[in-house]
C-alpha positions in Angstrom: 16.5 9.4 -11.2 20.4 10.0 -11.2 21.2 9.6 -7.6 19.1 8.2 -4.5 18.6 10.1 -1.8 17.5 8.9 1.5 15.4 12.2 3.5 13.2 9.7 6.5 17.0 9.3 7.8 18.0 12.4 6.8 20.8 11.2 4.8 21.2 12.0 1.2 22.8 8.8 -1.3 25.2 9.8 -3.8 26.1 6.7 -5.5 28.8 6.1 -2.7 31.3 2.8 -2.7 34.1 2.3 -0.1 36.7 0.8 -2.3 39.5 1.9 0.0 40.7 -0.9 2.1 43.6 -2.3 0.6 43.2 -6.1 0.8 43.7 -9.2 -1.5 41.5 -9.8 -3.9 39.9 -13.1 -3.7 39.9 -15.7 -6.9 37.2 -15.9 -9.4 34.1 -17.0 -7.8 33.0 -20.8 -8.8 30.8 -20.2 -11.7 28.5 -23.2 -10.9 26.6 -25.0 -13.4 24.7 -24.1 -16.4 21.3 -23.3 -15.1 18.4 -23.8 -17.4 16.1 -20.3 -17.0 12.7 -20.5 -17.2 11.7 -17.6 -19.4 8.4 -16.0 -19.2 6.1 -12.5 -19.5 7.6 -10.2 -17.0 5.2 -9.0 -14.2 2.6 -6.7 -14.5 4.5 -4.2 -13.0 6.9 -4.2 -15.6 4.7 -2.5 -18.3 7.8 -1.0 -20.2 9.2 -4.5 -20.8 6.0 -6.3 -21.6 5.2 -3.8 -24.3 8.9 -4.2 -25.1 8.7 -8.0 -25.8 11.1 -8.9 -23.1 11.0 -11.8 -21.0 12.1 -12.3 -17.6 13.7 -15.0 -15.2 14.9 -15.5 -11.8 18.4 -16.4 -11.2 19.8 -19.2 -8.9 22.7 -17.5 -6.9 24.3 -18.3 -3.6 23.7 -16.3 -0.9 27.2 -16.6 0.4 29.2 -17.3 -2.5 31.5 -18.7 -0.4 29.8 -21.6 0.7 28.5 -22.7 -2.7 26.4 -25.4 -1.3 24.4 -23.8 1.1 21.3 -21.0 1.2 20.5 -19.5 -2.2 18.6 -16.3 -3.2 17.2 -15.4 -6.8 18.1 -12.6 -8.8 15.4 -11.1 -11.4 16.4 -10.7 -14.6 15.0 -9.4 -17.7 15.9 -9.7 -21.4 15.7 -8.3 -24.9 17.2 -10.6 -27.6 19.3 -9.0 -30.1 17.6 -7.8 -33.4 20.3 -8.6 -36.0 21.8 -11.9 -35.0 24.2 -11.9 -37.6 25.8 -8.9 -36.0 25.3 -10.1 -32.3 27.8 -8.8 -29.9 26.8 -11.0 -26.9 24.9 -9.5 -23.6 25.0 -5.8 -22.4 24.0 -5.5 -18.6 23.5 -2.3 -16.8 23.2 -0.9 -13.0 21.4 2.4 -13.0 22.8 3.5 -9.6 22.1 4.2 -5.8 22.9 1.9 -4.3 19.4 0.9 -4.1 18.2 1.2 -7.7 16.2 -1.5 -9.1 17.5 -2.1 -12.7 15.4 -5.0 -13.9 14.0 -2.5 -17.1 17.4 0.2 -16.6 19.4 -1.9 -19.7 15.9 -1.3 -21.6 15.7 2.2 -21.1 19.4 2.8 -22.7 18.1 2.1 -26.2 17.3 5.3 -27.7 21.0 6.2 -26.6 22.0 3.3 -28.3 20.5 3.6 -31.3 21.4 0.7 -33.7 24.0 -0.7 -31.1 20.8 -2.1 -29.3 20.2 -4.1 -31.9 23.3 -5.7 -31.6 23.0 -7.4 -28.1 20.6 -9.0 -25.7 19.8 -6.2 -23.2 20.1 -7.6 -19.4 18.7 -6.2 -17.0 18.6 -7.3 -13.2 17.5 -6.0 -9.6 20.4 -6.5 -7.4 20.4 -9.0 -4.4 17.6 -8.0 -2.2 15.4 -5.2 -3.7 13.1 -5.1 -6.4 11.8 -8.5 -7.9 15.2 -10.1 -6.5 15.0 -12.0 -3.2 14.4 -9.2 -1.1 15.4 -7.4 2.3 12.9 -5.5 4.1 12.7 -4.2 7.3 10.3 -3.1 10.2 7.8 -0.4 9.8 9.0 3.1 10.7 7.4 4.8 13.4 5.6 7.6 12.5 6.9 11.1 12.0 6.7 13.5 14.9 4.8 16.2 14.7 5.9 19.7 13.3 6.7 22.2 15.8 7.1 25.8 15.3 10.4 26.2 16.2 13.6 24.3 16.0 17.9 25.0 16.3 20.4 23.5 13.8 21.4 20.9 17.1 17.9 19.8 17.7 17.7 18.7 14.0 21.0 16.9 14.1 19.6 14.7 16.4 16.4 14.1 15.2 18.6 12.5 12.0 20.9 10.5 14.7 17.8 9.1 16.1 16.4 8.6 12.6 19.3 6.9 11.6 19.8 4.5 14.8 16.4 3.5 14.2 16.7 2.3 10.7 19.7 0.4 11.5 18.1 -1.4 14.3 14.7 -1.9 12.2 16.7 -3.4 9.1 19.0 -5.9 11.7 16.6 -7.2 13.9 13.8 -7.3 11.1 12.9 -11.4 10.2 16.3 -13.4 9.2 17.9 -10.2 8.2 20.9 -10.4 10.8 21.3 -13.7 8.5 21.2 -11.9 4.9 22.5 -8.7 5.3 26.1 -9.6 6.0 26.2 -10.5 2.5 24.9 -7.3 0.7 28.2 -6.0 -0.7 28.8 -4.5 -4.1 31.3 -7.6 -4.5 28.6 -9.8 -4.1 26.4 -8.0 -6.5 29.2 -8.2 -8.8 30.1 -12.0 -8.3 25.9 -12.2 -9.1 26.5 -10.7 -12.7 29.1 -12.9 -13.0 26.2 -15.7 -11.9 24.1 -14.1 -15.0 26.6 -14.3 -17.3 27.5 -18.3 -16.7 23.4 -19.2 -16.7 23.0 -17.0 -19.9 26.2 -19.0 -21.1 27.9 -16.3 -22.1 31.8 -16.0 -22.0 31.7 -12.2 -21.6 30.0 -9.2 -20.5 29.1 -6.0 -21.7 27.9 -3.5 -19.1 27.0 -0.1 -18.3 27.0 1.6 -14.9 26.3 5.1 -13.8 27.2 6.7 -10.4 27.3 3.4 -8.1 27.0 1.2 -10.9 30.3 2.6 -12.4 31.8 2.2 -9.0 30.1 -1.7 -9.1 31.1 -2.3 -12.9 34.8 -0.8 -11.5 34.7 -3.9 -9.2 33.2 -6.2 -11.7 36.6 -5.5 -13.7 38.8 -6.1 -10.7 37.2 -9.3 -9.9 36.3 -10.7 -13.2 38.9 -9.3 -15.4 38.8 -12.3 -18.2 35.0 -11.4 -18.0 34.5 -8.4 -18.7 33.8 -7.1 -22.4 32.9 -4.1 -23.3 32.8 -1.6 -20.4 31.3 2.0 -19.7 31.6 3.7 -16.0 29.7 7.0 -16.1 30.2 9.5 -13.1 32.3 6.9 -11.1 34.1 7.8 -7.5 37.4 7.7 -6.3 38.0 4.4 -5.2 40.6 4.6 -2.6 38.1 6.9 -0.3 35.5 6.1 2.2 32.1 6.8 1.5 31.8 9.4 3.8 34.4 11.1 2.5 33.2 11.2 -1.0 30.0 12.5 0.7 31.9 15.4 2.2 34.0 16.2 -1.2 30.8 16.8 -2.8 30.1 19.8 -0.8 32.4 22.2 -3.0 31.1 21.9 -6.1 27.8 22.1 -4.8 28.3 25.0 -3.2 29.9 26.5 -6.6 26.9 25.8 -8.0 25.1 28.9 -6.8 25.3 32.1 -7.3 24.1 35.1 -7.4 20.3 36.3 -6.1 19.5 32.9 -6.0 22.1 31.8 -3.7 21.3 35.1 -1.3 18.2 33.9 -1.4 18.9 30.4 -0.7 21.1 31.3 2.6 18.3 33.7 4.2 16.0 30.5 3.5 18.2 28.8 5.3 19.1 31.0 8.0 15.2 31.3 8.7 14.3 27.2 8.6 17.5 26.9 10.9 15.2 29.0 13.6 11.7 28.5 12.0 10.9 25.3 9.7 8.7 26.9 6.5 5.5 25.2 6.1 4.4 24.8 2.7 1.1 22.0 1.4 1.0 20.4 4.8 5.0 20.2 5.1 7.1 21.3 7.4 10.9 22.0 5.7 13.7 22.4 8.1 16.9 23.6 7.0 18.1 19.9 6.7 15.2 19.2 4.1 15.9 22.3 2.0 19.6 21.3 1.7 18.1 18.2 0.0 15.8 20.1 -1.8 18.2 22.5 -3.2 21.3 20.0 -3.5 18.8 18.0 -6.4 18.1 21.0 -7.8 22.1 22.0 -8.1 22.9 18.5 -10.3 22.1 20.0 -13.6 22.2 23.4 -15.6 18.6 22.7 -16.9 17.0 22.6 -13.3 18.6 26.4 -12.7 14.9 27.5 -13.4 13.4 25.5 -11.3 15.6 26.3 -8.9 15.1 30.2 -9.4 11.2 29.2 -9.3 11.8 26.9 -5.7 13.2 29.6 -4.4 10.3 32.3 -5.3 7.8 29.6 -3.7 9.6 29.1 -0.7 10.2 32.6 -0.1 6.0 33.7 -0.1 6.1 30.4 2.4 8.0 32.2 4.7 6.6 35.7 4.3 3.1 33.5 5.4 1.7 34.3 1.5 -1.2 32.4 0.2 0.1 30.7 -2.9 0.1 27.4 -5.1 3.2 26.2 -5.2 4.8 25.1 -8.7 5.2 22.1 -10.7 9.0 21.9 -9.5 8.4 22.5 -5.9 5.0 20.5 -5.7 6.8 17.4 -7.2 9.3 17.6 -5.0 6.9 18.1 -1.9 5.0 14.9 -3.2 8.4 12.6 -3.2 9.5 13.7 0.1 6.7 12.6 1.9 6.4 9.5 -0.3 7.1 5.8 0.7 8.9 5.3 -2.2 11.9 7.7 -1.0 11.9 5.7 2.5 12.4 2.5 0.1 15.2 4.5 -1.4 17.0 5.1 1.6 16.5 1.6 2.8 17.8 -0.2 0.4 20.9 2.6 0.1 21.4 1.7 3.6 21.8 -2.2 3.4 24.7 -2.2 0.1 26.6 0.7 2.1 26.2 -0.8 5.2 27.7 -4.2 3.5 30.9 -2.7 2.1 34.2 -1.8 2.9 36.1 -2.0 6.7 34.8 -1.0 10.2 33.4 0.8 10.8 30.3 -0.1 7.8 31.1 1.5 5.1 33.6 3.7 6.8 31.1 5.5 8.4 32.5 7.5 12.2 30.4 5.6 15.0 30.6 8.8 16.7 27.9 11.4 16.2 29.8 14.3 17.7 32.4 13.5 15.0 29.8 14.8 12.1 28.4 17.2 14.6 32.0 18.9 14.7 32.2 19.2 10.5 29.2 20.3 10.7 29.8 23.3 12.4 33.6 23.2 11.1 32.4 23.2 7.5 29.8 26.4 7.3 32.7 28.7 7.1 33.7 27.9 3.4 30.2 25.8 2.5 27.3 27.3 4.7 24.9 25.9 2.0 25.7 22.4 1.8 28.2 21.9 4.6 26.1 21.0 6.6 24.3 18.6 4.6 27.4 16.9 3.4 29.4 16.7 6.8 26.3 16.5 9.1 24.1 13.7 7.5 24.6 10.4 9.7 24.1 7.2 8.1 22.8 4.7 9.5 25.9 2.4 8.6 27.4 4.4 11.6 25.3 2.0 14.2 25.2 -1.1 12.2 25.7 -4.2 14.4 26.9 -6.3 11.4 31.1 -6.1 10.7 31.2 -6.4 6.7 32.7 -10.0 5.4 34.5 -8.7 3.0 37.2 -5.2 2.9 36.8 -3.4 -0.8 38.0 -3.8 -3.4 41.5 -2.5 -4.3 40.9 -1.1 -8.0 44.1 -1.3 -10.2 43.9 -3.3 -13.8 44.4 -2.5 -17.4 41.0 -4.1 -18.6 40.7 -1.8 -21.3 37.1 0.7 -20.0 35.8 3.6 -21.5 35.0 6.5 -18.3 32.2 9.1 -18.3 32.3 12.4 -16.1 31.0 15.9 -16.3 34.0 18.2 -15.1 31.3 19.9 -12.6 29.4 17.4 -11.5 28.4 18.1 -7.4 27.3 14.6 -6.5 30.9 12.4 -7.7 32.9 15.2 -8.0 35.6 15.2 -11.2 38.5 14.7 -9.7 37.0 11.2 -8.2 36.8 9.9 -12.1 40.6 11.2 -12.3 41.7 9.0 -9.2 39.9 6.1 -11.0 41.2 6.7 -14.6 44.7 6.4 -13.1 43.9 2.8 -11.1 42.0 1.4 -14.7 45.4 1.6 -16.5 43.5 0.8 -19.6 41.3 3.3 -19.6 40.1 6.1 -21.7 38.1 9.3 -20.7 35.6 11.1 -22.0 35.2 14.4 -20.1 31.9 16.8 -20.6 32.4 20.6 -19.9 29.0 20.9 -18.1 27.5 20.2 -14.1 25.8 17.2 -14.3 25.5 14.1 -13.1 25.3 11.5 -15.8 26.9 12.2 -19.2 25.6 9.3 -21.9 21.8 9.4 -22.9 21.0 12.7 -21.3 18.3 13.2 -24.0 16.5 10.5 -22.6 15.9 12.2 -19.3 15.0 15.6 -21.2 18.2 17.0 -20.6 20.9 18.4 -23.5 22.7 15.6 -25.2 26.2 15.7 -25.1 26.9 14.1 -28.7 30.5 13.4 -28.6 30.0 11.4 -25.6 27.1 9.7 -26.8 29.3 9.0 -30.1 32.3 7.4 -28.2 30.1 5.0 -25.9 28.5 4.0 -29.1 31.3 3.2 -31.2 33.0 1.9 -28.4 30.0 -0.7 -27.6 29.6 -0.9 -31.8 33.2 -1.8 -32.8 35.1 -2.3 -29.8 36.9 1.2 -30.4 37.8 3.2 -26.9 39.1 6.8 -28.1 42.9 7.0 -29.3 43.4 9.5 -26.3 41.2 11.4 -23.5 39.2 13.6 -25.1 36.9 16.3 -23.6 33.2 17.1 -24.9 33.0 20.5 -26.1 29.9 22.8 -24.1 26.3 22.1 -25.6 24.5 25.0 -24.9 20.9 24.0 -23.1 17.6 23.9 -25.8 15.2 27.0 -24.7 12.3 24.0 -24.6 13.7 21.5 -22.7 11.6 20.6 -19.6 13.3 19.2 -17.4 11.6 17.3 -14.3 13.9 17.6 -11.0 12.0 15.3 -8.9 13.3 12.4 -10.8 16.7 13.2 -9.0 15.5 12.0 -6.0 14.2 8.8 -7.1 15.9 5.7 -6.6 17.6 5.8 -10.0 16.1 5.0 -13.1 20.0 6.9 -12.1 22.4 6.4 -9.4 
C-alpha cells in the first residue's frame, strides 16, 4: 500500500516525520569495518525475490550508533545484481513508506518503473531496524476488542481511541527489553543503518528511492550523509519543519476537497448516523471513527472514486437494515480492518514516530482534551475528516521514553529530484514546496492529479503519469535532474483500470 494506517488505535499513519526541532546535526556516523555478508536464498516468505534470483543477508549494525562497541542488531537485506555490468551505476536502495513498512522486496518491485535503469544497478532492499526480517520489536498481546453495542456518542469513541492508544504504548514499553531498544528507533538511525549497508556492500555512494516516509527518511539520509548520497528521488515528502501532528491535521483540507457532490451528502448522513448508531455490516460494527478511515483511503486517488460511489451504496442498505452482499471494495476493506496485519501496521508506525523528534514523542500533545478541543473545533470547515485528522490520538502522546535524538534540520544543496501530486490529501502539496526550498539543489516534478505516490503508478493499477516516470528515469539513467521544475500535464484515468483500495491501508508495499 501507499500509506499505513493504524485503526486497533484508532489512529491513521500518513507517512509522518517530525523534522522540526532545530538542532545540530551530528558528524557522520563511524562507518565501521568492511563486513563480509553471507549471501544466501531469501526466506520462504520472500517468494517474489526467490523467483527473482535475489539473495539476502543480514546486516551487522549497532544498536546505538553511538556507542559503536556495544549491543548490535541485524538488518535484512536483499539484493539483485546489476544485469549489464559494464553499464553499472552502483546500488539503488529504497523505503516504501509508513513508517512501518517492511521493504526487504520494495527496491524489487520498482523494476517495471524502471525499465532498463534496473538493469543498471544492484537493487537493495532492507526491512528497517526492528520489523520485518530485521531484529525485531514486538510488543504484548492486545486485549481483545470490546464488544459492539448499539449505540454510541462522538465522546464515547474518543475515548475508546485514548484508552486504545495508552494501551499500546504501555504494551510496546514494558513488553521484554523493549524499554532497552526502543529509544533508538528514530528515522536517523534508520538512516545511519543505510549508511551501515552501503560501507558492508563497499560501496562509496548511494542511490535511493523513498516514497511518503521514505522521502521524509531519504530527506535525512541527505542531511546526514551528504558525501553519500548519489542519486536521489523523494516522492510525496512532508514539510520538514512541522510536527507530525500537524502534518496530520494539514491533511484534513484536501481530504475534505476531495468530495463532492451526492457522494459526499451521502457520506455526511453516514456519518451523522454512526456518530449515534455504529452500522453493522459482515459481523462489523463501523463507528463514525472507522468510516473516516474507510473513506479517507478511499479519497487518495481519482481511480478509487467508484469504489467510493459503490462504499457508499453498501453502507447506506447497512443502515436502512437491507439484506445485501457487500462489494469487492467494501468487503476487502472489511477483511483488512479486522486483520492482524493492520494491528502490525500500527505497531510498528508507533515505535519510529514515537522515536523521533522533541518532547513530547514525536510532537505529539500529552493532553487528550487538547485533540478533543480540534476535534470539535475543526467540524465547522472539515466535518468529514476533521475529526479524524484532529481527533486521532497516538499513542506517542503517552510514551514513557524521551527521544535521544531532536530531528533533523533539513537544509543542503545535494542535488535531489522531488515527486508530489498537487492534490494529494495524505502529504499535502505545499509540504513538498517547504521541502524543495530547504534541498537547495533540488528539482520538482509536480503531477496535476490527487494521489499519493507519483512514480510507477502503473504498477499499482493506477494511471501512469509518464513525464514523471521519464524524469526519475533519466535522472537515475544519466544523472540528469530536469533543467527547471516542471509540472506533469493531466493523464486522464483508463476506463479499465481496476484499482484495488484496500492496498491503501496496508503497511506499504507504499508509505
Amino acid at each position: 500500500m501507499r500509506v499505513a494506517s493504524a485503526v486497533t488505535a484508532g489512529l491513521g499513519l500518513v507517512g509522518l516525520l517530525a523534522s522540526g526541532v532545530a538542532a545540530a546535526d551530528l558528524p557522520e556516523a563511524p562507518k565501521g569495518q568492511h563486513q563480509k555478508l553471507s549471501w544466501g536464498r531469501c526466506s520462504a516468505e520472500q517468494k517474489e525475490l526467490n523467483e527473482a534470483g535475489a539473495q539476502c543477508a543480514k546486516v551487522t549494525v549497532p544498536l546505538d550508533h553511538a556507542d559503536p562497541g556495544g549491543r548490535t542488531i541485524e538488518i535484512a537485506v536483499s539484493r539483485v545484481k546489476a544485469k549489464s555490468p559494464g553499464e553499472r551505476r552502483g546500488i539503488l536502495l529504497s523505503n516504501p513508506g509508513g513508517p512501518g513498512g517492511s521493504g526487504l522486496a520494495n527496491t524489487l518491485a520498482l523494476r517495471p518503473a524502471l525499465k532498463d535503469v534496473a538493469d543498471r544497478y544492484d537493487l537493495i532492499g532492507f526491512d528497517p531496524r526492528f520489523l520485518g526480517e530485521s531484529t525485531p520489536v514486538t510488543c504484548g498481546e492486545a486485549p481483545p476488542p470490546a464488544p459492539p453495542t448499539g449505540t454510541t456518542t462522538p465522546r464515547r469513541d474518543f475515548e475508546d481511541s485514548v484508552r486504545s492508544a495508552r494501551d499500546t504504548a504501555l504494551r510496546c514499553q514494558e513488553h521484554g527489553d523493549n524499554a532497552e531498544l526502543l529509544p533508538h528507533a528514530s528515522t536517523r538511525n534508520v538512516a545511519r543503518d543505510m549508511d551501515a549497508i552501503r560501507a558492508a556492500l563497499g560501496e562509496r555512494r548511494l542511490s535511493y528511492y523513498g516514497i511518503s516516509y521514505g522521502a521524509d527518511l531519504g530527506a535525512v539520509y541527505t542531511q546526514m550523509f551528504p558525501r553519500r548520497a548519489d542519486r536521489i528521488v523523494l516522492d510525496s515528502s512532508t514539510d520538514p519543519a512541522a510536527t507530525q501532528y500537524e502534518l496530520f491535521q494539514r491533511s484534513g483540507a484536501p481530504a475534505e476537497a476531495a468530495l463532492k457532490g451526492q457522494v459526499r451528502a451521502d457520506v455526511r448522513k453516514l456519518l451523522a448516523r454512526a456518530e449515534r448508531y455504529p452500522i453493522p455490516v459482515e459481523g462489523l460494527s463501523l463507528n463514525a471513527p472507522l468510516l473516516r478511515i474507510i473513506f479517507k483511503q478511499l479519497v487518495q486517488h481519482e481511480e478509487n472514486d467508484p469504489q467510493l460511489a459503490g462504499v457508499v451504496a453498501d453502507l447506506k442498505k447497512a443502515a436502512a437494515g437491507e439484506q445485501f452482499e457487500p462489494g469487492s471494495a467494501l468487503k476487502g476493506l472489511l477483511e483488512l480492518l479486522s486483520s492482524p496485519e493492520l494491528a502490525d501496521s500500527m505497531v510498528g508506525g508507533a515505535i519510529f514516530m514515537c522515536g523521533d523528534g522533541g518532547w513530547p514523542a514525536g510532537g505529539w500533545p500529552k493532553n487528550p482534551e487538547t485533540y478533543w478541543k480540534n476535534m470539535q473545533r475543526s467540524r465547522a470547515t472539515q466535518p468529514v475528516f476533521g475529526p479524524y485528522v484532529n481527533g486521532m490520538i497516538a499513542p506517542c502522546a503517552f510514551w514513557g521514553t524521551q527521544p535521544r535524538e531532536p530531528g533533523t534540520k533539513i537544509r543542503n544543496g545535494v542535488p535531489v529530484l522531488l515527486l508530489q501530486a498537487k492534490y494529494d490529501n495524505n502529504v499535502p502539496y505545499e509540504g513538498a514546496l517547504a521541502l524543495h526550498q530547504k534541498l537547495e539543489g533540488s528539482r520538482l516534478v509536480t503531477a496535476d492529479i490527487r494521489s499519493h505516490g507519483v512514480y510507477g503508478r502503473g504498477n499499482d493499477g493506477l494511471t501512469p503519469v509518464p513525464c514523471a516516470d521519464d524524469a526519475v528515469n533519466t535522472y537515475l539513467r544519466d544523472g540528469k535532474l530536469p533543467a527547471e521544475d516542471i509540472t506533469c500535464a493531466k493523464t486522464e484515468p483508463k476506463a479499465d483500470l481496476k484499482t484495488d483500495p484496500k492496498t491503501d491501508l496496508k503497511t506499504e508495499k507504499t508509505q
